[in-house]
C-alpha positions as CSV (number, residue, x, y, z in Angstrom):
1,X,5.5,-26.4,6.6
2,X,8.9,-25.1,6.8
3,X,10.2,-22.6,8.9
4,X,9.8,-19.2,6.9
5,X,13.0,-16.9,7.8
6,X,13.0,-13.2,7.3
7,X,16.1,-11.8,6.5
8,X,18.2,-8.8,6.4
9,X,21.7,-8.7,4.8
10,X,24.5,-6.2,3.7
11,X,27.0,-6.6,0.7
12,X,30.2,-5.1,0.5
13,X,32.2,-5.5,-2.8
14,X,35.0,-3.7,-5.3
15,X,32.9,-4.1,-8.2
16,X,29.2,-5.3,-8.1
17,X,26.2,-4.5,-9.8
18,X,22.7,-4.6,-7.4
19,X,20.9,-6.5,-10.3
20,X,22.9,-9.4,-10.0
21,X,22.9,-9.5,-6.4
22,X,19.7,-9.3,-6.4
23,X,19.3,-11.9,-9.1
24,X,22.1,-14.3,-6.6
25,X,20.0,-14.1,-3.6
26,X,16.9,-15.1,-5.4
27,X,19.1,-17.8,-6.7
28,X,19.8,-19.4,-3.3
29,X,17.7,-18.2,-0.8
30,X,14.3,-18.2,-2.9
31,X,13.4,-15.1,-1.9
32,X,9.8,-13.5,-1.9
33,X,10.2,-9.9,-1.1
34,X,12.6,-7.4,-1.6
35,X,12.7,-4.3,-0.2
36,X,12.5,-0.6,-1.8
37,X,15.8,0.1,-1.0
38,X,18.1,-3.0,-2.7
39,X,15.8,-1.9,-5.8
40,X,16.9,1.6,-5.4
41,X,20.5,1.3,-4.9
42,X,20.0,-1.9,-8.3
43,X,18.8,1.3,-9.9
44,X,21.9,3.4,-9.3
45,X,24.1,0.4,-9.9
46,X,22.6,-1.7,-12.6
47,X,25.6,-0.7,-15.4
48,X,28.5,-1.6,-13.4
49,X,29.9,-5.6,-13.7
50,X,29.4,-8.0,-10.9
51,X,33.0,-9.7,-10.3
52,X,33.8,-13.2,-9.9
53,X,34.5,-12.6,-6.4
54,X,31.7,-11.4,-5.3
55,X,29.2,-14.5,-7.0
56,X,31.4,-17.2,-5.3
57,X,30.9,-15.7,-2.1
58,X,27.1,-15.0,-2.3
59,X,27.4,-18.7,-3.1
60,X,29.5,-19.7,-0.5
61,X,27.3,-17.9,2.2
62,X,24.6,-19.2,0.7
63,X,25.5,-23.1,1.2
64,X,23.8,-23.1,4.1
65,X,20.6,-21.7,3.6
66,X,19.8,-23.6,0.8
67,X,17.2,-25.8,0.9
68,X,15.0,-23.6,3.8
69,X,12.2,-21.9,2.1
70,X,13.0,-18.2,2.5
71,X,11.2,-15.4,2.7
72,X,13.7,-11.7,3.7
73,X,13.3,-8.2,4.0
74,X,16.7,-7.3,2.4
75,X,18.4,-4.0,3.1
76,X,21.1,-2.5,1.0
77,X,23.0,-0.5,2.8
78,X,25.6,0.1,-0.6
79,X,28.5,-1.1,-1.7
80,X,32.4,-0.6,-0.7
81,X,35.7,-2.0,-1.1
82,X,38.2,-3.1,1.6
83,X,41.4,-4.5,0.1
84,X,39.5,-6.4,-2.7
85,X,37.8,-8.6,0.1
86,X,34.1,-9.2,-0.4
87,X,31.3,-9.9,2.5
88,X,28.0,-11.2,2.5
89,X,26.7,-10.9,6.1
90,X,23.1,-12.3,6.2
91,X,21.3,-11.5,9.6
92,X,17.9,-13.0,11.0
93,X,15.3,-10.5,12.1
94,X,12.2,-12.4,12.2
95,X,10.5,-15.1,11.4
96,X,7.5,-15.0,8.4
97,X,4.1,-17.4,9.8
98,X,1.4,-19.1,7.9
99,X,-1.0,-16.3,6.1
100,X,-4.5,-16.9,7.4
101,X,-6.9,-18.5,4.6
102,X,-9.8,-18.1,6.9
103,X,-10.4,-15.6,9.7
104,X,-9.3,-12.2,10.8
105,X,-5.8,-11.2,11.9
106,X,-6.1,-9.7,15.8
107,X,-4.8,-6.3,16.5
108,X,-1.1,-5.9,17.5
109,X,-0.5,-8.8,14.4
110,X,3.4,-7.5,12.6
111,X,2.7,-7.9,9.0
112,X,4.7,-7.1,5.8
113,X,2.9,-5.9,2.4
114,X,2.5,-8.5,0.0
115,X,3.1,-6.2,-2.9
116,X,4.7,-3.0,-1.5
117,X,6.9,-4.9,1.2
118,X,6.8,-2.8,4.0
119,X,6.9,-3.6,7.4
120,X,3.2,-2.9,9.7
121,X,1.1,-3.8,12.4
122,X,-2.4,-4.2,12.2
123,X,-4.6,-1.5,14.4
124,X,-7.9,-3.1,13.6
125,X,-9.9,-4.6,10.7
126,X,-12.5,-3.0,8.4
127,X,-15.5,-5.1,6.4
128,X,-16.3,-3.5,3.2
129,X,-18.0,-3.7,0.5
130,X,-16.0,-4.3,-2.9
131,X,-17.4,-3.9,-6.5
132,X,-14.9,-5.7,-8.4
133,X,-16.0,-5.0,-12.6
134,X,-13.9,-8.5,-13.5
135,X,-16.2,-10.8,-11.6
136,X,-19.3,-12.1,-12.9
137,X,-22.4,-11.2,-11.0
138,X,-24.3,-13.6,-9.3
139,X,-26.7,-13.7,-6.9
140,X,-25.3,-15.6,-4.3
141,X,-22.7,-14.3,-1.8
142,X,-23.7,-10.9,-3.1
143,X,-25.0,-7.9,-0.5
144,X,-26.0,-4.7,-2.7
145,X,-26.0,-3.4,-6.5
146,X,-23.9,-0.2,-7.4
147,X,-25.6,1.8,-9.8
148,X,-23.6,4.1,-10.1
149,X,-21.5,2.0,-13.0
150,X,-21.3,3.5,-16.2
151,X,-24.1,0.9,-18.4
152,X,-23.4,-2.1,-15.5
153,X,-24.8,-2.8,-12.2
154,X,-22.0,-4.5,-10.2
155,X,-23.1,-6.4,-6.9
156,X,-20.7,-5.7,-4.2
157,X,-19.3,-8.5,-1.9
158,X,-18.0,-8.3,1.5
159,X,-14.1,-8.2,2.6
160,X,-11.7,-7.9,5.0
161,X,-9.6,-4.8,5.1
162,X,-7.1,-3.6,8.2
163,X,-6.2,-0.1,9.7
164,X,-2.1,-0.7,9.4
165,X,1.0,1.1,11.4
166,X,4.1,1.6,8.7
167,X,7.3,1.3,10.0
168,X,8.7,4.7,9.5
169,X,12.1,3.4,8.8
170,X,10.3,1.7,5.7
171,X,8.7,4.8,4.4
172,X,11.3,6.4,1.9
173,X,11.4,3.3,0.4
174,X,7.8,2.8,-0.7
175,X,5.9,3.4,-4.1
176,X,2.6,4.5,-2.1
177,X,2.3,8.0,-0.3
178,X,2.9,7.4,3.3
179,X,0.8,9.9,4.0
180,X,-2.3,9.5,2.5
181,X,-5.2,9.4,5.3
182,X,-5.7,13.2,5.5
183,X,-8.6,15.0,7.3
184,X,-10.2,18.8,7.6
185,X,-8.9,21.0,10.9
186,X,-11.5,21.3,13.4
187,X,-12.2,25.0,12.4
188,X,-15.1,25.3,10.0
189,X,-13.4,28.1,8.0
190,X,-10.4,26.9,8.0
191,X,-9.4,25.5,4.1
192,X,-6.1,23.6,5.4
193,X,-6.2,19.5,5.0
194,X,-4.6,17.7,8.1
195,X,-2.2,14.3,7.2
196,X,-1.2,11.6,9.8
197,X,1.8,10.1,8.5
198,X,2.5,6.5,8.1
199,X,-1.3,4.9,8.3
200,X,-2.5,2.7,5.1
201,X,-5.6,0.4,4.8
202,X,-4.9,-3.5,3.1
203,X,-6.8,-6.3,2.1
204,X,-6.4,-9.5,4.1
205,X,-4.6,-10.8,0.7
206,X,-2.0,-8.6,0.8
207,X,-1.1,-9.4,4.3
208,X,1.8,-11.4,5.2
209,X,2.3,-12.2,9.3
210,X,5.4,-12.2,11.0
211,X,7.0,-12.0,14.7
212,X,10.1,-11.2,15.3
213,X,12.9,-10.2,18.6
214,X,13.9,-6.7,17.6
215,X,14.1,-3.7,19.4
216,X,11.8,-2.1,18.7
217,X,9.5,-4.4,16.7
218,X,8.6,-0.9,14.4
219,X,9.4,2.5,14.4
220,X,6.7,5.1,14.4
221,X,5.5,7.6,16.9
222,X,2.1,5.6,17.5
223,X,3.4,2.8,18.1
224,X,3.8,2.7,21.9
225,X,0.7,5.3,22.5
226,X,-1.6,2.5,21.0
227,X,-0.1,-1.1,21.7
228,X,1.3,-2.6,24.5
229,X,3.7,-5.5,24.7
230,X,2.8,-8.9,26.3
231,X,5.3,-11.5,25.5
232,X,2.7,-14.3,26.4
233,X,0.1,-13.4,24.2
234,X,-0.2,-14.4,20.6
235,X,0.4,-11.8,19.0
236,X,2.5,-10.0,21.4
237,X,1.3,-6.6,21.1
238,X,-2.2,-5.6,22.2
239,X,-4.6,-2.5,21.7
240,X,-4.3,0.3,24.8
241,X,-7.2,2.3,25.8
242,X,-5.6,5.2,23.6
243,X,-6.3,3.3,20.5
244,X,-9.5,2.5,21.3
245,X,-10.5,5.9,22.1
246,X,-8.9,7.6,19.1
247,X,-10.8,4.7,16.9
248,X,-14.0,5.5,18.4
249,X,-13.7,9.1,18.2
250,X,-12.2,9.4,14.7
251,X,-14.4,6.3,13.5
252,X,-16.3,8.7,10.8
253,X,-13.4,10.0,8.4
254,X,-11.7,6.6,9.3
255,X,-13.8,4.4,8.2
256,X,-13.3,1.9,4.9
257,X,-16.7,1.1,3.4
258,X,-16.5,0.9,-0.3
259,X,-14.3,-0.5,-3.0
260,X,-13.9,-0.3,-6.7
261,X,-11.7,-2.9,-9.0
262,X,-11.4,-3.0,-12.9
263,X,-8.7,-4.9,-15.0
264,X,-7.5,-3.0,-18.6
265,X,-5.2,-4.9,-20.3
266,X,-3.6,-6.5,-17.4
267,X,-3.6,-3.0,-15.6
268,X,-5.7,-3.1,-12.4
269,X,-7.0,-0.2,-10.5
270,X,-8.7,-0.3,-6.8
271,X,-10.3,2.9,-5.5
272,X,-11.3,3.8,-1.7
273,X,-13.2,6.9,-1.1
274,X,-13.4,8.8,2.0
275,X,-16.2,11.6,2.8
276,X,-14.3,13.9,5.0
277,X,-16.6,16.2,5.8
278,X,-18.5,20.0,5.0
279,X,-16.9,23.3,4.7
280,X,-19.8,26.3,5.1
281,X,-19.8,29.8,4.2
282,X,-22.5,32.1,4.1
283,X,-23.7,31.1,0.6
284,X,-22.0,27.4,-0.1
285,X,-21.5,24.6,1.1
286,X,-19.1,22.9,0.4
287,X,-18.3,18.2,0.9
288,X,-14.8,16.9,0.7
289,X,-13.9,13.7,0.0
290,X,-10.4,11.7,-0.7
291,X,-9.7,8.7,-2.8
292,X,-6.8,6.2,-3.0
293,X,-6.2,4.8,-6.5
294,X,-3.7,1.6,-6.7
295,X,-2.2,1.0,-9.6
296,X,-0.8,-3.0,-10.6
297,X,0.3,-4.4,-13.4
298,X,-0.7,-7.9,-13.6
299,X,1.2,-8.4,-17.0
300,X,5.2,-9.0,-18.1
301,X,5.3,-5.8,-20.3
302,X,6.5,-2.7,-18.3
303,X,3.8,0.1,-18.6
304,X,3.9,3.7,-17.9
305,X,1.1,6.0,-17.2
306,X,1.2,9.2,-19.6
307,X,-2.1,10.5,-18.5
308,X,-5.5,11.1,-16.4
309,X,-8.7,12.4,-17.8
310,X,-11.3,12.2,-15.3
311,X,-15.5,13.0,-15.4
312,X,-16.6,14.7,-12.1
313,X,-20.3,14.5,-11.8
314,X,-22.6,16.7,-8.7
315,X,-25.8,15.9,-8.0
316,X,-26.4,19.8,-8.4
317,X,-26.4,18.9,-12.1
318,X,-22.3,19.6,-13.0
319,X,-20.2,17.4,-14.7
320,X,-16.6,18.2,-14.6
321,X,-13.6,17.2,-16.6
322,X,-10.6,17.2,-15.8
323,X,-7.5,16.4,-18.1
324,X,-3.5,16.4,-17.1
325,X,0.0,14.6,-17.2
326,X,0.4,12.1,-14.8
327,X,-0.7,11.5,-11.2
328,X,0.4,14.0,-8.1
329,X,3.2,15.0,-10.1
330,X,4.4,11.4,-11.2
331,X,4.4,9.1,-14.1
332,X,4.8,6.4,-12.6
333,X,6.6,3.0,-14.5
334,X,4.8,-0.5,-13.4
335,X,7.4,-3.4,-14.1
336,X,7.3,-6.6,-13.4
337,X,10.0,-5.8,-10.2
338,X,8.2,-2.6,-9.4
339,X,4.6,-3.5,-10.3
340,X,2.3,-1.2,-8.4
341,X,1.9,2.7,-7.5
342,X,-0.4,3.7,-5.3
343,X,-1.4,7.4,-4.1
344,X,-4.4,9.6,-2.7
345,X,-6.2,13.0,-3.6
346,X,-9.2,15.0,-3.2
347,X,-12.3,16.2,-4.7
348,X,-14.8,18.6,-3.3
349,X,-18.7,19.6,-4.3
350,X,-21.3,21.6,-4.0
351,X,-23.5,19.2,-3.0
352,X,-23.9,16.0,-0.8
353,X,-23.2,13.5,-3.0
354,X,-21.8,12.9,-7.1
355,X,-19.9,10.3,-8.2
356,X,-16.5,10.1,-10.6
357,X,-15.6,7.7,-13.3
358,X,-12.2,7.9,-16.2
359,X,-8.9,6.8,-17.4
360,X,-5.4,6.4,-17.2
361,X,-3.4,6.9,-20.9
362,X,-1.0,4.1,-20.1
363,X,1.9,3.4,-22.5
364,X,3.5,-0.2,-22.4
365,X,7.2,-0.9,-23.1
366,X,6.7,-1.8,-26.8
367,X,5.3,1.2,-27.9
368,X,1.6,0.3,-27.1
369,X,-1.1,3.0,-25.7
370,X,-4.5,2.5,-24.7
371,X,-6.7,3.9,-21.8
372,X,-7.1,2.3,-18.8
373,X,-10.3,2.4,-17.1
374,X,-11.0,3.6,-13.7
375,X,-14.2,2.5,-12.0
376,X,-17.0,4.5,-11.7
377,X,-17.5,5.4,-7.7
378,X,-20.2,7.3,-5.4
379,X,-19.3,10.2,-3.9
380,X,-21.4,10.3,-0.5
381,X,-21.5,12.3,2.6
382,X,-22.2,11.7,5.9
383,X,-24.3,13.4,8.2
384,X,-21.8,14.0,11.3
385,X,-18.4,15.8,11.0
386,X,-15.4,14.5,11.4
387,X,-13.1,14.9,14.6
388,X,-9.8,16.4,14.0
389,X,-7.7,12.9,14.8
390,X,-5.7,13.0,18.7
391,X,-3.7,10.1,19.4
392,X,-4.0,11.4,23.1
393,X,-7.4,11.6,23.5
């Protein structure tokens, strides 16, 4: 296997336009990943003219990397002209290692997202149990029946997910909320939802491992309360007592144990509900859960989702609609260069358990609409309350 490089460079130009930088790199480095922010700035750029200039010396710095499979997380740090002189400074920050077909990744592992392309580490792993509505059910390899699909019992099978650490520096730059694990205060009248910043969960497919000599491997205010470095180890960053702790003590409205999948017309949407707990008053009760929805498009066509209708059903007997533009404010564009979105909300009930099903009104590029379905999930509570989360317990 060749060596796997993982690169950062800066451009400096008179006249460029991001999309054919972008478009030159690919060209000679064969790249795989590209961050948010060249996408960004391509976005801001896109109309002006890339010069001659500027492609002969993307080539020229690029003679010598040809022919080295290549793998970079690019940052564009914009363009700007010095006496009509154009740079390309390409800069090595890591190197990318073989993804793991078989086994788990160990704590402390430095990954980048396969689809969203931010940098992480891996705080532990989480087995779950995913009901993915595109795969034919069959006995074998299966563990339990949802029956809480809409006309189909789907058997679920078990898979690896992991507990990751963004990079904070990473953050702006990503089409998922970076601050989607949220959790009720301690209080129990208090109404207010609690966020830590910069935590995600991802499949073992969508992990890509890498090590790398920078200081500080990643940026975020966890990071040296929960790992330590040991530059003998494999990987070099191991799990303190702190982490431990705070995963043992916040295990309840941490935990991963259920996920939904369903393809509509090459738009796929994962779901991962989280009971967070019981809010009581003299009269109610009353059970909050969250949910992260990904959206990808698996297809060429750029879509764009118009709508959500969802169907909210209690086990006290309600059923609830609920209709509205977009997603948390957003209506979000999948692309073939941005291809997935992925946020979090909440639902709450009057009783211990329910279960939610809908769509998405997604609008492709040519003028085609049609609903996108999301998959029916279980809405269940726990019996013990959730721990308000302390990194310093």
């Amino acid at each position: 296997m060749p060596v796997l490089l993982l690169l950062q460079f800066n451009v400096k130009c008179s006249i460029a336009a991001a999309w054919e930088v972008q478009r030159a790199v690919h060209t000679l480095t064969q790249l795989h990943i590209i961050t948010r922010q060249i996408q960004k700035s391509a976005m801001e750029l896109s109309r002006l003219v890339i010069g001659f200039g500027l492609k002969k010396s993307l080539l020229d710095a690029g003679r010598s990397v040809i022919g080295v499979q290549l793998a970079a997380y690019a940052r564009f740090k914009g363009f700007e002209s010095r006496q009509r002189r154009h740079y390309v400074k390409l800069a090595e920050v890591g190197k990318l290692e073989q993804p793991k077909v078989q086994g788990k990744y160990e704590t402390g592992q430095l990954i980048l997202h396969k689809v969203f392309g931010y940098r992480g580490v891996i705080l532990f792993p989480w087995l779950a149990r995913v009901y993915d509505r595109d795969l034919p059910n069959k006995k074998e390899g299966t563990e339990d029946g949802n029956f809480n699909a809409v006309g189909k019992e789907v058997k679920g099978r078990t898979h690896t997910f992991y507990q990751v650490l963004i990079d904070q520096r990473d953050c702006p730059f990503i089409r998922a909320q970076t601050e989607a694990v949220t959790f009720l205060g301690n209080h129990e009248s208090s109404r207010s939802l609690y966020a830590i910043p910069g935590l995600d969960y991802v499949a073992h497919e969508d992990i890509l491992p890498y090590t790398t000599n920078e200081k500080p491997a990643l940026q975020h205010e966890l990071f040296d309360k929960f790992l330590s470095y040991h530059p003998d180890r494999e990987p070099q960053f191991s799990a303190q007592d702190t982490l431990k702790a705070w995963q043992k003590k916040n295990h309840p409205w941490l935990e991963l144990s259920d996920v939904h999948k369903e393809t509509t017309e090459n738009i796929r949407v994962t779901v991962i509900p989280f009971y967070m707990g019981c809010r009581e008053s003299q009269t109610t009760s009353v059970y909050w859960w969250r949910y992260c929805i990904r959206l990808e498009n698996l297809g060429d066509l750029s879509v764009q989702l118009r709508e959500r209708h969802w169907r909210i059903f209690s086990l006290s007997g309600t059923l609830e609609t609920v209709r509205g533009r977009g997603v948390v404010g957003q209506e979000p564009v999948l692309s073939k260069t941005l291809p997935a979105f992925q946020y979090s909300s909440h639902v709450s009930l009057q009783a211990p358990s329910g279960h939610m099903w809908g769509t998405f009104r997604m609008e492709r590029e040519d003028g085609y609409a049609f609903d996108c379905r999301i998959p029916p999930f279980s809405l269940e509570s726990k019996a013990d309350e959730p721990a308000t989360p302390n990194a310093n317990t």
